[in-house]
N, CA, C and O atoms as a DFTB+ gen file, in Angstrom:
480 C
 N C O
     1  1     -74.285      -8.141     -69.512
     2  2     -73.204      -7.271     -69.882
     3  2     -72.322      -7.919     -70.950
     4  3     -71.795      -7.291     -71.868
     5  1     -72.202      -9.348     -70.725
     6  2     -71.238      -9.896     -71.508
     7  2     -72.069      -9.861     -72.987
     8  3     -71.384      -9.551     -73.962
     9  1     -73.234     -10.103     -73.171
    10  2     -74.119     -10.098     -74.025
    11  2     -73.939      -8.789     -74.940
    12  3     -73.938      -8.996     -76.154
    13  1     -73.788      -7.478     -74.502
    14  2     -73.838      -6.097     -74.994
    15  2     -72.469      -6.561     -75.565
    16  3     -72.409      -6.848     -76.760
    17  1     -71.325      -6.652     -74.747
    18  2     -69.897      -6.971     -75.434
    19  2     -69.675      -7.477     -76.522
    20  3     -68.753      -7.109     -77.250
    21  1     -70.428      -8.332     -76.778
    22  2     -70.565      -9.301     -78.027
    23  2     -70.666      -8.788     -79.240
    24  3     -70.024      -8.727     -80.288
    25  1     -71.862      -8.371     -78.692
    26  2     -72.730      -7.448     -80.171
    27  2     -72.086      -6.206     -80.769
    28  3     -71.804      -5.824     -81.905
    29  1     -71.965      -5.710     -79.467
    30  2     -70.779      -4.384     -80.113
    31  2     -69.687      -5.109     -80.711
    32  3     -69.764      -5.452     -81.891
    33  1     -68.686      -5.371     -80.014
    34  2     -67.578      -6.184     -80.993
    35  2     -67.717      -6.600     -82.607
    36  3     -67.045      -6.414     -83.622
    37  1     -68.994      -7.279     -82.261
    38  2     -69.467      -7.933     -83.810
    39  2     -70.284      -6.856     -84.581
    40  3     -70.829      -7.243     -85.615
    41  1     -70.412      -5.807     -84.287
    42  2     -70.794      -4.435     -84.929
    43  2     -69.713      -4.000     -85.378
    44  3     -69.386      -4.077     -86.562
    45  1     -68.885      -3.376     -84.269
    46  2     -67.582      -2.602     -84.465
    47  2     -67.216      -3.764     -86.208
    48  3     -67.197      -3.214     -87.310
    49  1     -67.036      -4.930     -86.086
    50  2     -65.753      -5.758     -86.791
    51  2     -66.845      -5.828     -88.617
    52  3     -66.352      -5.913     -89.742
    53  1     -68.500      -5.745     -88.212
    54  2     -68.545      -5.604     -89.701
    55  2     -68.996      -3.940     -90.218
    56  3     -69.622      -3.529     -91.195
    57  1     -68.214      -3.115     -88.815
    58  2     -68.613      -1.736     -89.938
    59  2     -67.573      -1.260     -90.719
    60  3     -67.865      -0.183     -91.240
    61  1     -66.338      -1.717     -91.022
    62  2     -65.660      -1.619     -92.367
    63  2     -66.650      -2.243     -94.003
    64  3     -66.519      -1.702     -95.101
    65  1     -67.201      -2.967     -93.836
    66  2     -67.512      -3.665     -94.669
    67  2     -68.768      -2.800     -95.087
    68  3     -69.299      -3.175     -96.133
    69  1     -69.495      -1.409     -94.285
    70  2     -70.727      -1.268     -94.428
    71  2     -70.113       0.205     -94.861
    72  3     -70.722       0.867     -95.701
    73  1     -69.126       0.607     -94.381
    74  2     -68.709       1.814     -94.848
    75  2     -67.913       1.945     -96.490
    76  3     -66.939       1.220     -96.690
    77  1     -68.302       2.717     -97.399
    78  2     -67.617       2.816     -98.822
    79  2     -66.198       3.050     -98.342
    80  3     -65.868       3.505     -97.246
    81  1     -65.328       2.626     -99.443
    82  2     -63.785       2.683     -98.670
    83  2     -63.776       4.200     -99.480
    84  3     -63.200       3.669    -100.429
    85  1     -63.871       5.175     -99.787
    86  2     -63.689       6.318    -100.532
    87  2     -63.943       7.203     -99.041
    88  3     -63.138       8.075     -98.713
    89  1     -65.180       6.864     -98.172
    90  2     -65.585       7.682     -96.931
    91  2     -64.601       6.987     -96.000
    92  3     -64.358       7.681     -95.013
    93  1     -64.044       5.964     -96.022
    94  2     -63.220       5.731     -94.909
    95  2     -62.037       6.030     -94.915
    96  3     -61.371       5.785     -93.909
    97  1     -61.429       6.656     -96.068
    98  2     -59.919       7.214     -95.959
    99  2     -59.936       8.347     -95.565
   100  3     -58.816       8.821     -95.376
   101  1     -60.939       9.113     -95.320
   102  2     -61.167      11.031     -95.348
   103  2     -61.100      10.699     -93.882
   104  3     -61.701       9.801     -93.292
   105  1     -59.986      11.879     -93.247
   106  2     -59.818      12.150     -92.266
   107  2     -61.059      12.839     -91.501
   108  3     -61.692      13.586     -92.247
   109  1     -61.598      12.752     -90.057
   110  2     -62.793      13.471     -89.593
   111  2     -62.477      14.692     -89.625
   112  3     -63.534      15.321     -89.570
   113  1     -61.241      15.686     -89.707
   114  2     -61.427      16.732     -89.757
   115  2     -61.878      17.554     -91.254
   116  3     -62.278      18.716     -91.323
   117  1     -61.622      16.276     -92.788
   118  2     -61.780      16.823     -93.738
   119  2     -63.733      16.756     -93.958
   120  3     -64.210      17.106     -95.038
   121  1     -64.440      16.384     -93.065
   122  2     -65.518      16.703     -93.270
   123  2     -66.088      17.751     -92.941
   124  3     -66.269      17.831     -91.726
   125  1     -66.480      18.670     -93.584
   126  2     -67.214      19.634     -93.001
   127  2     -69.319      19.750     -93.159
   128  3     -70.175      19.360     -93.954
   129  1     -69.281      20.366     -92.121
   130  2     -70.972      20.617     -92.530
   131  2     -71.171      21.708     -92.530
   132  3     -70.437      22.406     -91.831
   133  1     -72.234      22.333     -93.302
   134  2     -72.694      23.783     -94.057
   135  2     -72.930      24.456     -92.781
   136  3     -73.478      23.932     -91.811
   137  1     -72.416      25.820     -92.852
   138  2     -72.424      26.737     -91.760
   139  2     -74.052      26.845     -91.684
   140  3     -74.856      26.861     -92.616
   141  1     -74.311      26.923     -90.101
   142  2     -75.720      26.764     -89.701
   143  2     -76.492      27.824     -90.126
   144  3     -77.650      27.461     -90.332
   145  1     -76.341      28.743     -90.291
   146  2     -77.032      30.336     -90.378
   147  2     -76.184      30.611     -92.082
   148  3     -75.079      30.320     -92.540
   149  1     -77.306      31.255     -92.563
   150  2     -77.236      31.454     -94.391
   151  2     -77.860      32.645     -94.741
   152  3     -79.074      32.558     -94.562
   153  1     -77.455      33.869     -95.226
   154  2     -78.153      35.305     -95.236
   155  2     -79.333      34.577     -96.252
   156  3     -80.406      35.132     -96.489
   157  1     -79.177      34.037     -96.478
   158  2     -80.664      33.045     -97.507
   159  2     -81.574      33.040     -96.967
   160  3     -82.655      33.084     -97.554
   161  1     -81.445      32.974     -95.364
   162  2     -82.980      32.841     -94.426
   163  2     -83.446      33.693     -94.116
   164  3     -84.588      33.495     -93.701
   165  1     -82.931      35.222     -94.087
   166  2     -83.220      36.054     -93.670
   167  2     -84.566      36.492     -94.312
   168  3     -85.343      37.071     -93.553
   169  1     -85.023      36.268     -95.829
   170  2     -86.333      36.115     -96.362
   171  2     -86.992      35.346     -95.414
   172  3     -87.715      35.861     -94.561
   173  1     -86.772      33.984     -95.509
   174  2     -87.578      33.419     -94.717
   175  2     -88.363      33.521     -93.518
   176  3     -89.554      33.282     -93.317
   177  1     -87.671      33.825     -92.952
   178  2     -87.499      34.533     -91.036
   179  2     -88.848      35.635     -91.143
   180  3     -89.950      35.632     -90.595
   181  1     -88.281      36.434     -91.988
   182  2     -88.863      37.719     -92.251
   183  2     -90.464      37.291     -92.529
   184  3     -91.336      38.030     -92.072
   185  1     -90.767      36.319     -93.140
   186  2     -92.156      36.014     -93.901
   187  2     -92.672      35.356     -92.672
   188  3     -93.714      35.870     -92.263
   189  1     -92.233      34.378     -91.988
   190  2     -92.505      33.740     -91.306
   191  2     -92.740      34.400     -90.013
   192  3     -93.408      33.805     -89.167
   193  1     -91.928      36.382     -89.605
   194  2     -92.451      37.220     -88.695
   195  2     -94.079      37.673     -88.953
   196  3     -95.172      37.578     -88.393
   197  1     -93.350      38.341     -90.437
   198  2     -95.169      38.510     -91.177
   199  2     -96.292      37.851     -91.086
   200  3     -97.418      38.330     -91.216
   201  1     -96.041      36.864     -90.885
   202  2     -97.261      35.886     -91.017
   203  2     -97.681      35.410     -89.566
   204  3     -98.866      35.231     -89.281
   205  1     -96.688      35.222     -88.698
   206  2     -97.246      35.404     -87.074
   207  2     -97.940      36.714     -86.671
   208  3     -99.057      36.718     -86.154
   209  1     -97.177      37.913     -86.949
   210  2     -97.610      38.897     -86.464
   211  2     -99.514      39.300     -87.240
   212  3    -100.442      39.765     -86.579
   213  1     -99.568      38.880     -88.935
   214  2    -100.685      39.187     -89.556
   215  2    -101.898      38.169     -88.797
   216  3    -103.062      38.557     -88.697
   217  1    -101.452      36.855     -88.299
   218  2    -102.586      35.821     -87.308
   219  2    -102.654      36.419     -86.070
   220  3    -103.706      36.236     -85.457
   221  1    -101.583      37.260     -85.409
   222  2    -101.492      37.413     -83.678
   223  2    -103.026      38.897     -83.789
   224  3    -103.928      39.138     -82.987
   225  1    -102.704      39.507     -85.034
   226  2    -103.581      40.950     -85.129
   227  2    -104.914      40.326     -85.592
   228  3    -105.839      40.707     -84.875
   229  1    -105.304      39.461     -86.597
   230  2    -106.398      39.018     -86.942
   231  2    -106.932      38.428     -85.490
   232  3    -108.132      38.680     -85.383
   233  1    -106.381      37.679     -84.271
   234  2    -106.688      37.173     -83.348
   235  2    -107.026      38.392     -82.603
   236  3    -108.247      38.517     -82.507
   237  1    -106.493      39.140     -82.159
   238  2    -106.590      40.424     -81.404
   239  2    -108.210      40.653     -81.841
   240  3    -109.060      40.616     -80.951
   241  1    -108.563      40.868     -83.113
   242  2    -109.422      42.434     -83.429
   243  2    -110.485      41.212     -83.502
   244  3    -111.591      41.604     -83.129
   245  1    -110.472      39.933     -83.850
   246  2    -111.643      38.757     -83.502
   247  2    -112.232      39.120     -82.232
   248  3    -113.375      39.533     -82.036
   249  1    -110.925      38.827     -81.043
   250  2    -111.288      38.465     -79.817
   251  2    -112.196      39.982     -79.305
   252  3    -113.274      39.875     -78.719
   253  1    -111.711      41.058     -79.558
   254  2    -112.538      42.393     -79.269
   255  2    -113.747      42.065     -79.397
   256  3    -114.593      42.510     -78.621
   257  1    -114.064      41.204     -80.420
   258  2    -115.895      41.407     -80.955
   259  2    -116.853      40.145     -80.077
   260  3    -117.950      40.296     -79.539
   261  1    -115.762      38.534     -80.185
   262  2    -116.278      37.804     -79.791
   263  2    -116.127      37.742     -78.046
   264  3    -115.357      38.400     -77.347
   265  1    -117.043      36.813     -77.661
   266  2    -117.460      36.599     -76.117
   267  2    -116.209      35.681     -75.593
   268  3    -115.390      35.991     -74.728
   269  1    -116.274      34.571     -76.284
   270  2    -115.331      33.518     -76.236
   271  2    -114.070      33.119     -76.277
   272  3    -113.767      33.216     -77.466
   273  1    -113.073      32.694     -75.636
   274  2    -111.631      32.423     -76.539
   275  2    -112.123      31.542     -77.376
   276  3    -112.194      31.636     -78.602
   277  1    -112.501      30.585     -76.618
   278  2    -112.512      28.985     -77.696
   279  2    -112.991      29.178     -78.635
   280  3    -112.532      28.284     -79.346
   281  1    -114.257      30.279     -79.777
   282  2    -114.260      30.522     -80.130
   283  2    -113.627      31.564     -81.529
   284  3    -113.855      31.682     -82.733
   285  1    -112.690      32.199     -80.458
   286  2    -111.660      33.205     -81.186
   287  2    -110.645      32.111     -81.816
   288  3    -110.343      31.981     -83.002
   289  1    -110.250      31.441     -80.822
   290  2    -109.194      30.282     -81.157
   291  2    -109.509      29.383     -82.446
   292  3    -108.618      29.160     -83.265
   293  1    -110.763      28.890     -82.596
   294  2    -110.985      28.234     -83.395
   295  2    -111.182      28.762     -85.025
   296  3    -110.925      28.120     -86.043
   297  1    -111.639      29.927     -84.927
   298  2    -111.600      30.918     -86.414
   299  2    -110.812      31.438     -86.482
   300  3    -110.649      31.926     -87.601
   301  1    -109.738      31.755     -85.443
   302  2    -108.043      32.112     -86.030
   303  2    -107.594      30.613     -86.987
   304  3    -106.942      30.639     -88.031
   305  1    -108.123      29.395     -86.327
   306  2    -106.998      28.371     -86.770
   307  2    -107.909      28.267     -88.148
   308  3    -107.494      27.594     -89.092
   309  1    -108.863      28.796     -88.197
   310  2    -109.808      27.816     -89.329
   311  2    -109.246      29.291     -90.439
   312  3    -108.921      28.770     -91.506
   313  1    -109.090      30.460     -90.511
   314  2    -108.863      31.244     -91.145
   315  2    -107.090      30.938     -91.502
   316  3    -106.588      31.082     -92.617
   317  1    -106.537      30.603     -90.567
   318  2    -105.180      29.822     -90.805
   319  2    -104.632      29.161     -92.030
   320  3    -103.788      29.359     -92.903
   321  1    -105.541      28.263     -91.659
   322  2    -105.721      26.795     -92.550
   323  2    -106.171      27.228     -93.973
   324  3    -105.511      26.942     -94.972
   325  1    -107.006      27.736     -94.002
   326  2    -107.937      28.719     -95.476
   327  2    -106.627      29.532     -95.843
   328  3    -106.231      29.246     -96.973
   329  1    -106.043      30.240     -95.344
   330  2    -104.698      30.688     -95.958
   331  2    -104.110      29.774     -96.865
   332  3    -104.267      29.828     -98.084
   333  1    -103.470      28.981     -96.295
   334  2    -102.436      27.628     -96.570
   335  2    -102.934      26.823     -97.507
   336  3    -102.186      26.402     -98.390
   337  1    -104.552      26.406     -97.465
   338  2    -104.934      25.777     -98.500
   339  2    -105.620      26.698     -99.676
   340  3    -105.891      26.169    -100.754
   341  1    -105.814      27.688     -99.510
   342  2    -106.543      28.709    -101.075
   343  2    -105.519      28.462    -101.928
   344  3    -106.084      28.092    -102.957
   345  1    -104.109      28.444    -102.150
   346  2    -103.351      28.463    -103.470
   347  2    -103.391      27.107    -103.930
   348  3    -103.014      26.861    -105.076
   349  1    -103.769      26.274    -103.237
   350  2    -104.020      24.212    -103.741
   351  2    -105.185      24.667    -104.083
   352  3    -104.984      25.175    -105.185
   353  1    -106.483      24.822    -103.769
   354  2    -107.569      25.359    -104.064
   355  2    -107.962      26.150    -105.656
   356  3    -108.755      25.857    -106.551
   357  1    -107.023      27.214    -105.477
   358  2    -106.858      28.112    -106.970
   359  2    -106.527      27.078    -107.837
   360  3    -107.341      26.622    -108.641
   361  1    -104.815      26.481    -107.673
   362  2    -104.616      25.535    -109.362
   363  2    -105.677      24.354    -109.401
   364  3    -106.288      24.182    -110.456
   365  1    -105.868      23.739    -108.589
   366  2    -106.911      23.059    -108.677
   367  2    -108.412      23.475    -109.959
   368  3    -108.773      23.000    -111.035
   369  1    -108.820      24.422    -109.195
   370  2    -109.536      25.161    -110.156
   371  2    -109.011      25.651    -111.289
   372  3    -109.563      25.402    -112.361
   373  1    -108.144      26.234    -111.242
   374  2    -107.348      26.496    -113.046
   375  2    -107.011      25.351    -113.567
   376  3    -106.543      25.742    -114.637
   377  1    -106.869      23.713    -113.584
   378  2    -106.797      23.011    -114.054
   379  2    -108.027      22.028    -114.785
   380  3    -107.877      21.149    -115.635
   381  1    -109.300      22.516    -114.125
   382  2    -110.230      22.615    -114.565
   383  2    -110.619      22.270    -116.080
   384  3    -109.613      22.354    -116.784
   385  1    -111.601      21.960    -116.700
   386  2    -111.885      22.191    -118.155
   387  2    -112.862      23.153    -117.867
   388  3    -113.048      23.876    -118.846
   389  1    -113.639      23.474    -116.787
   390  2    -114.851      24.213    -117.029
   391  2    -114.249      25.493    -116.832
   392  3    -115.155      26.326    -116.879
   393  1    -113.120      26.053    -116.627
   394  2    -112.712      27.476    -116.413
   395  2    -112.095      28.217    -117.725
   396  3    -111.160      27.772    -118.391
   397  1    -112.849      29.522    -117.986
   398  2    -112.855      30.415    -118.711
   399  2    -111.741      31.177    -119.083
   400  3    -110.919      31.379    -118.190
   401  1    -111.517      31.648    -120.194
   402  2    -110.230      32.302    -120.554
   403  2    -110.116      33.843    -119.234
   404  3    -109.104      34.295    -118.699
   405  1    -111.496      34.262    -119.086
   406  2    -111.209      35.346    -118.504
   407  2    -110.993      35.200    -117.057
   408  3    -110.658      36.140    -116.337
   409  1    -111.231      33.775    -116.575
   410  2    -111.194      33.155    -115.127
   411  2    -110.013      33.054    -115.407
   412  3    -109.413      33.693    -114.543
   413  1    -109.139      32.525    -116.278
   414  2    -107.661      32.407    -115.966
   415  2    -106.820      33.612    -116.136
   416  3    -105.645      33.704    -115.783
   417  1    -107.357      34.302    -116.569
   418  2    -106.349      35.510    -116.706
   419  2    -106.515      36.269    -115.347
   420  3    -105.629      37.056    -115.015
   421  1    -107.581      36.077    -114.564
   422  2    -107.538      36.903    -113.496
   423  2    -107.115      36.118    -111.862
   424  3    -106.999      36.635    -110.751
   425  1    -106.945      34.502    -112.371
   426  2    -106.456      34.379    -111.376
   427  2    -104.856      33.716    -111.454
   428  3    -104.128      33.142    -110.644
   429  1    -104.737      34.140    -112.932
   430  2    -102.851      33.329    -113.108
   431  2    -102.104      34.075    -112.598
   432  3    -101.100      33.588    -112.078
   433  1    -102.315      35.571    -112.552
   434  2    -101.075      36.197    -111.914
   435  2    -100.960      35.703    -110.397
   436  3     -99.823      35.617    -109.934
   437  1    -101.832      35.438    -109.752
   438  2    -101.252      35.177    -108.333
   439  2    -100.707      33.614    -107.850
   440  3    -100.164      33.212    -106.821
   441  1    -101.184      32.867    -109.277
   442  2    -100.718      31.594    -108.918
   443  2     -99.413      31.338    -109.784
   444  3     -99.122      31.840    -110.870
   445  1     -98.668      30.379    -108.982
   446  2     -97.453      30.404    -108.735
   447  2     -96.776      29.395    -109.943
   448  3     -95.572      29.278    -110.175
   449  1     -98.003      28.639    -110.707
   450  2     -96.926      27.779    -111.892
   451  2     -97.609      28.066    -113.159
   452  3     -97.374      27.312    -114.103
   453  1     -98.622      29.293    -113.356
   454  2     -99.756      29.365    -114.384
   455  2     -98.687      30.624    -115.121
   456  3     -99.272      31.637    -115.504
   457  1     -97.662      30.582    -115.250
   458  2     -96.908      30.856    -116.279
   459  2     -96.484      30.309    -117.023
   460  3     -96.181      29.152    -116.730
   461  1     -96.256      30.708    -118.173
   462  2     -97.096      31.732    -119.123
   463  2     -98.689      31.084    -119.479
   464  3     -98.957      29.962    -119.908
   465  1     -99.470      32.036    -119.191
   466  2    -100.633      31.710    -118.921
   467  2    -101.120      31.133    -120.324
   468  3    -101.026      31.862    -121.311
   469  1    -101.812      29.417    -120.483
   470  2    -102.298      29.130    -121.350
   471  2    -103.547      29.343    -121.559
   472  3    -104.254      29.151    -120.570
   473  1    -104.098      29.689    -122.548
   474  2    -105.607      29.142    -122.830
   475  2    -106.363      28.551    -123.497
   476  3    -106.499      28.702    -124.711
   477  1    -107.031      27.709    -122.718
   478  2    -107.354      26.474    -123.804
   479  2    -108.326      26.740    -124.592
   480  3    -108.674      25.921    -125.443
């Protein structure tokens, strides 16, 4: 116990020295932190319903056909994943040398930094 005493003490006595003196004059009530909830998320939220509800229905109309969960389970997650990675996939491929003026024009609109579409 006496041991813990110590250390704290000798904590407490060098955290002036670790704190900027500009943060140590501001009173704790003049700090504030960003209100938790931001009508900003409400996109978010929203995409992030979309996108549960578009995997919960792709899982549904799987499981009708197949025998298996573990099965169903595993080509929901693998169709998942193929979501998330096709747009790394696409620029990947548009960065390419072997891709065609008419390959890029048909796949720049959906990718997200191939504006304004160059062609080499």
């Amino acid at each position: 116990m006496a041991v813990l005493y110590t250390r704290e003490q000798g904590a407490l006595d060098d955290a002036p020295h670790l704190v900027p003196a500009s943060c140590a004059r501001r009173p704790i009530g003049a700090i504030s932190a960003p209100p938790p909830f931001n009508s900003n998320l409400l996109p978010g939220i929203a995409i992030i319903y979309f996108k549960s509800a578009l995997c919960a229905a792709l899982t549904l109309l799987l499981s009708t056909f197949a025998s298996s969960s573990i099965f169903t389970i595993i080509v929901s997650v693998i169709v998942y994943l193929i979501g998330h990675i096709q747009p790394i996939a696409r620029e990947a491929y548009l960065n390419t040398a072997s891709t065609t003026a008419l390959t890029k024009v048909f796949l720049a609109p959906s990718s997200r930094s191939s504006f304004p579409i160059s062609l080499r």
